[in-house]
FIKEKOL-224815 format. One line per field, with one value per residue (C-alpha): x, y, z. Coordinates in Angstrom, 2 decimals, decimal comma. Example, Ala and Ser with C-alpha at 12.3 -4.5 7.8 and 13.67 -1.06 7.14 Angstrom:
% FIKEKOL-224815
c1 = (12,30;13,67) $
c2 = (-4,50;-1,06) $
c3 = (7,80;7,14) $
This chain:
% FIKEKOL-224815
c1 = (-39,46;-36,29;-33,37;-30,74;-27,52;-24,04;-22,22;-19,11;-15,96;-13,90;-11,52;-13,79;-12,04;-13,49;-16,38;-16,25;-18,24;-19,30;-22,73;-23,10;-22,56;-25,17;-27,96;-26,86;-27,78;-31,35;-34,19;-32,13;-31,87;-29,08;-25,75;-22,46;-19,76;-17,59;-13,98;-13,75;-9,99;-10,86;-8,34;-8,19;-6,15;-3,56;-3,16;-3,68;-1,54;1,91;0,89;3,99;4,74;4,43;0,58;-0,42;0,97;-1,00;-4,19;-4,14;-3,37;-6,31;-8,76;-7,44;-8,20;-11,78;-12,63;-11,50;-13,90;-16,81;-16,24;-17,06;-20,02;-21,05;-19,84;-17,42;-15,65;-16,04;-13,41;-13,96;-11,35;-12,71;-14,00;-17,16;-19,25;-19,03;-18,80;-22,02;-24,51;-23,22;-23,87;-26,54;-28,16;-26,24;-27,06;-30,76;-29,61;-32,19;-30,36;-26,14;-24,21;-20,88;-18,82;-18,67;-15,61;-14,95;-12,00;-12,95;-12,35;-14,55;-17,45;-17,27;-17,44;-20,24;-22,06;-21,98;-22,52;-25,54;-27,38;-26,42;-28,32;-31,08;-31,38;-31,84;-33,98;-31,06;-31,57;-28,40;-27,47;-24,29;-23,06;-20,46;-17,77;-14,30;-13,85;-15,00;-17,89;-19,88;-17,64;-20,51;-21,32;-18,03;-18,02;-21,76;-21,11;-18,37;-20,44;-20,20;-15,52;-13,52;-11,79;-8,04;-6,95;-6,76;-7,81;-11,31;-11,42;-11,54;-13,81;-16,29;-16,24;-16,11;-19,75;-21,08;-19,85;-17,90;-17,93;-20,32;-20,12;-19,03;-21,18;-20,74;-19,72;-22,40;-22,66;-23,93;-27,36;-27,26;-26,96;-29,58;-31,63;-28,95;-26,45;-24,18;-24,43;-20,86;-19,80;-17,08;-15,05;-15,68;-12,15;-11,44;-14,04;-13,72;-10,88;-8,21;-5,36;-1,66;1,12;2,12;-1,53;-0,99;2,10;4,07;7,26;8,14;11,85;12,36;9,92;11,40;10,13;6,09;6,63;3,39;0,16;-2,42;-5,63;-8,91;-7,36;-3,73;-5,23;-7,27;-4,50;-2,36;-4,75;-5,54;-1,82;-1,43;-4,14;-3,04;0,28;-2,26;0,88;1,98;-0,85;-2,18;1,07;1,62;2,70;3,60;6,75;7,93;8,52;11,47;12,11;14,77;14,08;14,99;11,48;8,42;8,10;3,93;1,51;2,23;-1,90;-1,94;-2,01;-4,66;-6,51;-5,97;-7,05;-10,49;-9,04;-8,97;-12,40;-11,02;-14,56;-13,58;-9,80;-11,52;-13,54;-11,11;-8,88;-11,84;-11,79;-8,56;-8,48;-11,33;-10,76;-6,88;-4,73;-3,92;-2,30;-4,39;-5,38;-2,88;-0,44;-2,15;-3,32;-7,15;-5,20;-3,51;-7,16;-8,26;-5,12;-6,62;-10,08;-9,05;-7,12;-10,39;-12,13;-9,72;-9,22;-13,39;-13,52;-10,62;-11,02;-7,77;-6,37;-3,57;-1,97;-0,42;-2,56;-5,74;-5,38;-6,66;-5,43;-1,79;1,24;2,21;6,17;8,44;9,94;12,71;12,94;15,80;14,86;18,59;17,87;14,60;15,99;18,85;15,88;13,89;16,37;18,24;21,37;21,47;24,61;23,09;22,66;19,71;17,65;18,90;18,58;14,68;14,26;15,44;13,44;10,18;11,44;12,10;9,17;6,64;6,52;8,76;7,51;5,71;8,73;10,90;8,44;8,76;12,62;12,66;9,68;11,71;14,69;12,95;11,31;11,77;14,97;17,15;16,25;13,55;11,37;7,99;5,81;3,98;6,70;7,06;3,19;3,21;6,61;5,05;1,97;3,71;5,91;3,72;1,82;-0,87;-0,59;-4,15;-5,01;-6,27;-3,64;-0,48;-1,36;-2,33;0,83;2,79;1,69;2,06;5,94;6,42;5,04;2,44;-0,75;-1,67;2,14;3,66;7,24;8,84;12,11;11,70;13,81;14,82;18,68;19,75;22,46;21,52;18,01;18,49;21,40;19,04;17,17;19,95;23,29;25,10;23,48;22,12;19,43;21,77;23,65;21,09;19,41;22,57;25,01;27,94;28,43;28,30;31,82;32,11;32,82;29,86;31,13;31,30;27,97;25,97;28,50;30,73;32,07;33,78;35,87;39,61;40,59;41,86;38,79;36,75;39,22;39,15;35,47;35,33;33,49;35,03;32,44;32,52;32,95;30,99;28,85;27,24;28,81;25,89;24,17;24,39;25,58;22,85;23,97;24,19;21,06;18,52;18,98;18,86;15,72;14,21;14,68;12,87;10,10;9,74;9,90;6,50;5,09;5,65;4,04;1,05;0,43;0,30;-2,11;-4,80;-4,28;-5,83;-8,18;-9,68;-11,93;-9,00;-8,65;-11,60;-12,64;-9,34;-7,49;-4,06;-1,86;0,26;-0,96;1,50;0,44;3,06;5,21;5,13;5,42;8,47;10,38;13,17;13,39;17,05;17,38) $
c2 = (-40,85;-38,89;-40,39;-40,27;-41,58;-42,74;-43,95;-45,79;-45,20;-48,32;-48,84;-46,81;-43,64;-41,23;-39,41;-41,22;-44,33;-44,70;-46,07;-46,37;-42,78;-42,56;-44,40;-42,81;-39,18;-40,50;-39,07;-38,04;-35,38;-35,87;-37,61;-38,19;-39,69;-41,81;-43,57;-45,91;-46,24;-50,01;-51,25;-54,92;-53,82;-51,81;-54,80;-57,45;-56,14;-54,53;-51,44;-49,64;-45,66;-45,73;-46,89;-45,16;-41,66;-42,61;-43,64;-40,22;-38,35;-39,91;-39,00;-35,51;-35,56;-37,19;-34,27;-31,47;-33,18;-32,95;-29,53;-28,77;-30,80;-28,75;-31,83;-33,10;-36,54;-37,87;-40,14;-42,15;-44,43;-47,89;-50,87;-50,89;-53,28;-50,65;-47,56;-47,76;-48,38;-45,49;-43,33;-44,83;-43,16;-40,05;-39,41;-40,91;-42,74;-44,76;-45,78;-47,33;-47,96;-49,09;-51,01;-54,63;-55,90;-59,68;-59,85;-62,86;-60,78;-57,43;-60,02;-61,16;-58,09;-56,74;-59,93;-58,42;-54,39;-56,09;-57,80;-54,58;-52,25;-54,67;-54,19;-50,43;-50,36;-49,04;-49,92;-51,46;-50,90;-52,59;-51,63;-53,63;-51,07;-52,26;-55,07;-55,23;-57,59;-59,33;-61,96;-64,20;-64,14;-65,17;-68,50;-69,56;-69,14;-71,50;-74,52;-73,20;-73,51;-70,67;-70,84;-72,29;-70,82;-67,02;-68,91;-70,40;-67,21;-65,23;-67,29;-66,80;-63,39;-62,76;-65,04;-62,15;-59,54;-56,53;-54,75;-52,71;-48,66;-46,55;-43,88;-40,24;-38,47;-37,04;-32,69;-29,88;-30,62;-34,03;-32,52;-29,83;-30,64;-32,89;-31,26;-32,67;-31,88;-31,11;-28,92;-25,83;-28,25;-30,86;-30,96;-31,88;-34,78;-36,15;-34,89;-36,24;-37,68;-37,16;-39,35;-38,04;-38,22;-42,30;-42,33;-43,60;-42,61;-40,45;-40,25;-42,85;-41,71;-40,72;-38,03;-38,64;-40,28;-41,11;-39,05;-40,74;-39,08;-39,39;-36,06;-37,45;-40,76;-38,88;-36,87;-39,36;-41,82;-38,55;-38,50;-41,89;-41,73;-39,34;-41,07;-43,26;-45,11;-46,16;-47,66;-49,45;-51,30;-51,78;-55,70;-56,52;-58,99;-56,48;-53,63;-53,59;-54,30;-52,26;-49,20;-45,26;-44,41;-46,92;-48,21;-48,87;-46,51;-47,33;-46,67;-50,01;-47,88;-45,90;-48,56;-50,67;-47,83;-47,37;-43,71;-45,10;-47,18;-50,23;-49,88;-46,13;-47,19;-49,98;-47,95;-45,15;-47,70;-49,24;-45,47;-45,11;-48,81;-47,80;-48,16;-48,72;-52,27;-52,51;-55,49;-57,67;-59,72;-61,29;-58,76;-55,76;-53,13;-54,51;-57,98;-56,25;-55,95;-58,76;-60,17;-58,44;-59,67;-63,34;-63,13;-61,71;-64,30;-67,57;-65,94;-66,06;-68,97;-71,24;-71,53;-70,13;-68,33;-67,26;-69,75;-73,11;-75,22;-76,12;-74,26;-77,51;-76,04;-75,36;-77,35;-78,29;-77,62;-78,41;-74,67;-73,80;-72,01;-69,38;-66,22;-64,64;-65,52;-63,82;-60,69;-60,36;-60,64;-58,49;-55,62;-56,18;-58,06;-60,84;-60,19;-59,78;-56,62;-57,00;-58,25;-55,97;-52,81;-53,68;-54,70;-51,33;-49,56;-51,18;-49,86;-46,61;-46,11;-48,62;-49,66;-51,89;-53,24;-56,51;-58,45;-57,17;-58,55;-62,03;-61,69;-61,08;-63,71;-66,57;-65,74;-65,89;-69,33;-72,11;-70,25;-69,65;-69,34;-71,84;-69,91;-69,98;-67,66;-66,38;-64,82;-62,56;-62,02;-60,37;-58,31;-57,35;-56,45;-54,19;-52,37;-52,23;-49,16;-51,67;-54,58;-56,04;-59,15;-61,20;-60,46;-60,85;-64,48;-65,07;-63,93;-64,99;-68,75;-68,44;-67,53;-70,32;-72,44;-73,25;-72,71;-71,78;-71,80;-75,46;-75,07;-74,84;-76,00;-71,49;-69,76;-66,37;-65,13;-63,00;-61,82;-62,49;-61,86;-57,90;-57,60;-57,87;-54,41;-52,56;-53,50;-51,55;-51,42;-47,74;-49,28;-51,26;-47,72;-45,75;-47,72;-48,94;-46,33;-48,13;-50,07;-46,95;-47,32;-50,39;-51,53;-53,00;-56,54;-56,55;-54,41;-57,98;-60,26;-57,40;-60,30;-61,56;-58,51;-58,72;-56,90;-54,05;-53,26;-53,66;-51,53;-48,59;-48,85;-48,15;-51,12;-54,54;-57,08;-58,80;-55,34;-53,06;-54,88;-58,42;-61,56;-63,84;-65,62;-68,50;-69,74;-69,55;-72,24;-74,77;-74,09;-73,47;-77,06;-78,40;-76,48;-77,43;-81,38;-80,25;-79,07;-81,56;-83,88;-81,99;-82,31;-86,03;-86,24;-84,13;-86,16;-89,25;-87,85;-86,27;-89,97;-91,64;-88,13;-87,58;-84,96;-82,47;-81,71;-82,77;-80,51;-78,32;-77,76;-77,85;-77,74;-74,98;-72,80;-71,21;-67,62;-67,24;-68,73;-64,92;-63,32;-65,67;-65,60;-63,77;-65,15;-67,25;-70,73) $
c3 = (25,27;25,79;27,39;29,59;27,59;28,59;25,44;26,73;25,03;25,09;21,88;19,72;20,69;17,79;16,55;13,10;12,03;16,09;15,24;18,99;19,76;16,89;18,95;21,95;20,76;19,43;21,39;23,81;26,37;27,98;26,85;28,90;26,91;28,98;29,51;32,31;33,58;34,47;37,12;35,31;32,39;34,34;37,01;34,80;31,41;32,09;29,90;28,50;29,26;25,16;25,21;28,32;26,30;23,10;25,12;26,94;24,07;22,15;24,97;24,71;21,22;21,59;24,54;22,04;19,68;21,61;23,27;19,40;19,32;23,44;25,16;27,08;27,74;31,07;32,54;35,42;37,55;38,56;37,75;35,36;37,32;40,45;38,18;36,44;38,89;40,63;37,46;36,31;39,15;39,55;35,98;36,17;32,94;30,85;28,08;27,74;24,56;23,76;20,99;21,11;21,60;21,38;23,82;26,64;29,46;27,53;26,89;30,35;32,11;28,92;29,84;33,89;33,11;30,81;33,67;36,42;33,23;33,47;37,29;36,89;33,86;31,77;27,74;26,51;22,63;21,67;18,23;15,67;14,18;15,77;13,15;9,60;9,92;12,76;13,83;14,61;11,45;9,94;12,15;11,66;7,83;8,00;9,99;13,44;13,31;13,29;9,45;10,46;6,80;4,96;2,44;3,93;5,90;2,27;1,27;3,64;4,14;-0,26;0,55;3,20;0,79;1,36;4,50;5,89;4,91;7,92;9,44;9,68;13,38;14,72;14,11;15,57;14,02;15,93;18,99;18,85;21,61;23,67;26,16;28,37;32,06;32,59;35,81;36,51;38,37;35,45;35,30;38,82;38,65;35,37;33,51;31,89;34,12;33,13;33,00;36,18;37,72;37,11;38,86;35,85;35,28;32,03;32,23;29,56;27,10;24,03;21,03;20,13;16,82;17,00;18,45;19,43;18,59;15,74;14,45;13,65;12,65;9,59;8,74;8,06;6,74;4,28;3,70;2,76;0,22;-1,16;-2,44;-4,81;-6,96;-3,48;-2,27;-5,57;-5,79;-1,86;-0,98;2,53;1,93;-0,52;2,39;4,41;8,21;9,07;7,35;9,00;7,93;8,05;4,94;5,71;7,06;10,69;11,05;13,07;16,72;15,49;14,33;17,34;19,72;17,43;16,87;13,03;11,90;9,95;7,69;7,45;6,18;3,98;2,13;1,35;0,38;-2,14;-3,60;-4,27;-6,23;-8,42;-11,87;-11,29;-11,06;-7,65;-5,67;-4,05;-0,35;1,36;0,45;-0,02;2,56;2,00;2,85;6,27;7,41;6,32;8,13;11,20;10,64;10,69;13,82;15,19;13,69;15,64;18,61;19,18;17,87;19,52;23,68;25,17;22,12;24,10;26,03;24,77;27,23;26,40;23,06;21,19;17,93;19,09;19,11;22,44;22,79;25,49;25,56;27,87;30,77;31,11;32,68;31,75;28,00;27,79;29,40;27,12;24,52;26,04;26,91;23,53;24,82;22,88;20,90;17,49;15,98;14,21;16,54;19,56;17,23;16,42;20,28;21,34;18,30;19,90;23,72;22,22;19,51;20,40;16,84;14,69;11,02;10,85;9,16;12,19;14,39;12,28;12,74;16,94;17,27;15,33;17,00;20,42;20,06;17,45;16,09;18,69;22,14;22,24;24,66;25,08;22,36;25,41;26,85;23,71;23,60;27,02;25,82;22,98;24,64;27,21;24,19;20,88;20,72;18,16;20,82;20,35;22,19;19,35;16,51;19,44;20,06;16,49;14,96;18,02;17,02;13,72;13,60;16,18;14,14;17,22;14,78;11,29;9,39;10,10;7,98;10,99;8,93;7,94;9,88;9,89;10,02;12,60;10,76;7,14;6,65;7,83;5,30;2,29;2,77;4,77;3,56;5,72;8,65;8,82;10,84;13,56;13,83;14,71;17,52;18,39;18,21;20,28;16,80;14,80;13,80;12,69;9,07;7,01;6,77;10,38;11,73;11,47;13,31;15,18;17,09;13,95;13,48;14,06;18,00;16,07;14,38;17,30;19,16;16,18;16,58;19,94;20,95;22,16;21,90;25,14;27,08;25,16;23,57;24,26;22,64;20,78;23,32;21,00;17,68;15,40;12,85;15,35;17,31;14,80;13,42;16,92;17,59;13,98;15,23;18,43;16,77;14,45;17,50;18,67;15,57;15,49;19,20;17,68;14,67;17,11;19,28;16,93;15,93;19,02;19,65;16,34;18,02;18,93;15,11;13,69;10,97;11,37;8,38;9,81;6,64;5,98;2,63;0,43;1,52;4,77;1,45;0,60;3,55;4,60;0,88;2,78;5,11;5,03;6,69) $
C-alpha cells in the first residue's frame, strides 16, 4: 500500500536520527512535513523574543533542508486537535508520525490527536529519539518508581546498556518515488511566519549569538569535537560561571529544540573517548546528558513535577510573597553585581552557564529572597533559549533544596562565589557597564566603596545603581533556620504518612558535593 504521510515536527526539528521521518517516507507516496504553531504554548508559556528567534530560525533551517531532499516544510497555525482532522482530509492522509515527547500536556494532547487518527483511519507511528532511552523503560527497570538518585538512575540505565545508535537523515535515494504536494503560493499558506508576522516585538533583541538551526547545531557540535584534549578532560564544576566566552559547548538550545539528537551527540562523544582517559558521569559531557536523562526520567515519573503542591516528593516551604523582590530579581535590580550581571546576560543572550544558574536560583529562594522556586521556573522558562520543561523544575528543586540535594545549610555567595573565576569582575563590567569604573575590591560590593570612589566611577549606588536589597550574611542564616524548620515539619509528616515516601531515597549523595564545592556559605 502506498501512503499518504504527515510526519509532525514537534522538538525533533532536523533531518538527523528522525526515525519518525524515517517511517514516514516508507511506502509512501506522498509526504508533508509539518510544524503546528499550537496556540497552548504561546498562551500558556510566556515565550521569550530570544526562543521565538531560535525556533523560527530552526524551521528556516529544517525548510532549506528539505527543499534539498524536493520538499518543503509546512507550517500551520492552530491547535492540533482542530488542525489535523482538517488535513487529514485535505491531504487524504493514511498514515501520521511524530516524536514522543513525555511532557504531560504533549501526552495529553498525543493521547487526543491519537484517538481523532483513529476516527479517520489514519496509522499513527510514534518514534523514541528526543531522549537517550525509552523512559518507560528506565522506571519499570527500577520497580515501577522513578530513581530519586544519579546514582540509582546510573545504575539502571548501565543495566539497559548504552544508548541506542542514531539513524541517518533520509537522502535523495529515500525520496525517489515520494514528493511533496507543495503549491506556488506555498508560501502564502504555509510558510514560515516572521517575528513581525507574530506580532512580537524585536526592538530589544540583541546580536544572534546563537542560530538556531540542524545546520549550526552540527557545525558546532563538529567544532567541539574537534578540540579532543578539551573534551576528554571536560568536568562541569571545574568550568566557570562568569566567563566572556562560554566555557561549555552551549549545545543545550540545540539540543533542547531537537535541532541536535542527544543519541547523535552521545555517540560522537563515545568516538572521541575511544582508546583515550577521559573524565567521567556526573561531571563529564556523557554525565550532562545523563543529567538530562534523569530529569526526564522524575519528571514522568513524579505527579506534578512542577509545582510544590501535590509534588509528594518535594519539600513543602512557606515561601514569601513580594512581588517588588522578584522584579528586582527578575529585571536585575537587586543590588548585587553578580547576580544582576548574569540576570541581564540571560535577558540579553538567553543563555547563562549552569553554575550561574545555581548562583541566581540560590539567591532567589533559600538564600536570599526566600521566594518561591516556581517563580524562577517560569522566568527561566520565558528567558533560556534551553528552557525544557522537565530539567527547569528538576534543577529548580534541586538548588532550593525542594527535592533531590537536601544540604540546604550550601549556599552560594553573591559576592564571593563569582570572585573565584573572575577576580576582577570583567564579567560584572560588561553586562553591567554603569560599574565599569569601579576598582576591583569594590565591583562585588560597589556599595562598600568610599562616596569618592563611587563618585570617580560615575555611579552612586543608591542613584545609579541599586543598593542590596538585603544583607546577605544576615539573611541566609535566617533563611537556612527556615528551611531547616520545613525539613523538621517534613520528617514529622512522612512519619505519620509512611506512604508519601515510601520507597524514596531522599538522602542527599555526595555528587551535588561536586557540583556545589564552590560554592561559599
Amino acid at each position: 500500500m502506498s501512503h499518504n504521510s504527515i510526519h509532525w515536527f514537534r522538538k525533533g526539528l532536523r533531518l538527523h536520527d528522525n526515525p519518525a521521518l524515517i517511517a514516514a517516507l516508507k511506502d509512501c507516496r506522498h509526504v508533508y512535513p509539518l510544524f503546528l504553531l499550537d496556540p497552548w504554548y504561546s498562551n500558556n508559556s510566556c515565550i521569550g523574543i530570544n526562543r521565538w528567534r531560535f525556533l523560527i530560525e530552526a524551521l528556516r533551517d529544517l525548510d532549506a533542508s528539505l527543499k534539498k531532499l524536493n520538499s518543503r516544510l509546512f507550517v500551520v497555525s492552530g491547535p492540533p486537535t482542530e488542525v489535523l482532522p482538517k488535513l487529514f482530509e485535505k491531504w487524504k492522509i493514511t498514515r501520521l508520525t511524530f516524536e514522543v515527547d513525555t511532557e504531560p500536556y504533549s501526552q495529553s494532547r498525543d493521547k487526543e490527536v491519537m484517538k481523532l487518527a483513529k476516527e479517520y483511519g489514519v496509522e499513527v507511528i510514534p518514534k523514541i529519539s528526543h531522549t537517550l532511552y525509552n523512559i518507560d523503560r528506565i522506571i519499570d527497570e527500577n520497580n515501577g518508581k522513578p530513581p530519586m538518585t544519579y546514582v540509582r538512575f546510573q545504575s539502571v540505565v548501565k543495566d539497559i546498556g548504552p544508548p541506542k545508535k542514531p539513524v541517518p537523515a533520509p537522502t535523495k535515494e529515500d525520496m525517489k518515488g515520494v514528493s511533496t504536494a507543495s503549491s506556488e503560493d506555498h508560501e502564502e499558506e504555509f510558510g514560515i511566519p516572521t517575528l513581525e508576522d507574530l506580532g512580537l516585538d524585536t526592538s530589544s533583541l540583541g546580536p544572534e549569538l546563537f542560530p538556531g538551526g540542524e545546520q549550526e547545531a552540527l557545525r558546532r557540535l563538529d567544532e567541539h569535537m574537534q578540540r579532543t584534549a578539551w573534551v576528554c578532560k571536560f568536568e562541569k564544576p571545574k568550568t566557570s560561571p562568569n566567563s566572556i566566552i562560554p566555557s561549555t559547548t552551549v549545545l543545550s538550545p540545540y539540543v533542547r529544540f531537537g535541532c541536535l539528537s542527544a543519541r547523535t551527540f552521545w555517540w560522537r562523544l563515545a568516538e572521541v573517548y575511544r582508546g583515550k582517559q577521559h573524565s567521567e558521569p556526573p561531571v563529564s559531557l556523557h554525565g550532562q546528558l545523563l543529567w538530562r536523562e534523569f530529569f526526564y526520567t522524575t519528571a514522568v515519573g513524579i505527579p506534578n513535577f512542577n509545582r510544590m503542591e501535590g509534588n509528594p516528593h518535594c519539600v513543602q516551604v512557606d515561601w514569601d510573597k513580594n512581588p517588588e523582590h522578584l522584579a528586582a530579581w527578575r529585571e536585575a535590580r537587586t543590588g548585587f553585581p553578580f547576580i544582576d550581571a548574569i540576570m541581564t546576560q540571560l535577558r540579553q543572550e538567553g543563555w547563562i552557564h549552569h553554575l550561574a544558574r545555581h548562583a541566581v536560583a540560590c539567591f532567589l529562594t533559600r538564600g536570599d529572597l526566600w521566594i518561591s522556586w516556581e517563580e524562577g521556573q517560569k522566568v527561566f522558562e520565558e528567558l533560556l533559549l534551553d528552557a525544557d520543561w522537565s530539567l527547569n523544575a528538576g534543577n529548580w528543586q534541586w538548588l532550593s533544596a525542594s527535592a533531590f540535594f537536601h544540604q540546604y545549610f550550601r549556599v552560594y555567595s553573591p559576592i564571593a562565589f563569582g570572585k573565584k573565576t573572575d577576580k576582577y569582575g570583567d564579567y560584572i563590567k560588561k553586562y553591567l557597564p554603569v560599574l565599569n569604573k569601579f576598582p576591583a575590591e569594590y565591583i562585588y560590593e560597589p556599595w562598600k566603596a568610599p562616596r569618592s570612589v563611587q563618585e570617580r566611577a560615575g555611579c552612586i549606588v543608591g542613584k545609579d545603581y541599586p543598593r542590596p536589597l538585603v544583607e546577605h550574611d544576615v539573611i541566609h542564616k535566617k533563611n537556612i533556620q527556615r528551611m531547616k524548620a520545613a525539613y523538621a515539619k517534613r520528617s514529622s509528616e512522612d512519619k505519620d504518612d509512611q506512604t508519601i515516601t515510601k520507597g524514596a531515597k531522599r538522602k542527599a549523595t555526595s555528587i551535588q558535593d561536586m557540583f556545589e564545592k564552590k560554592a561559599k556559605r
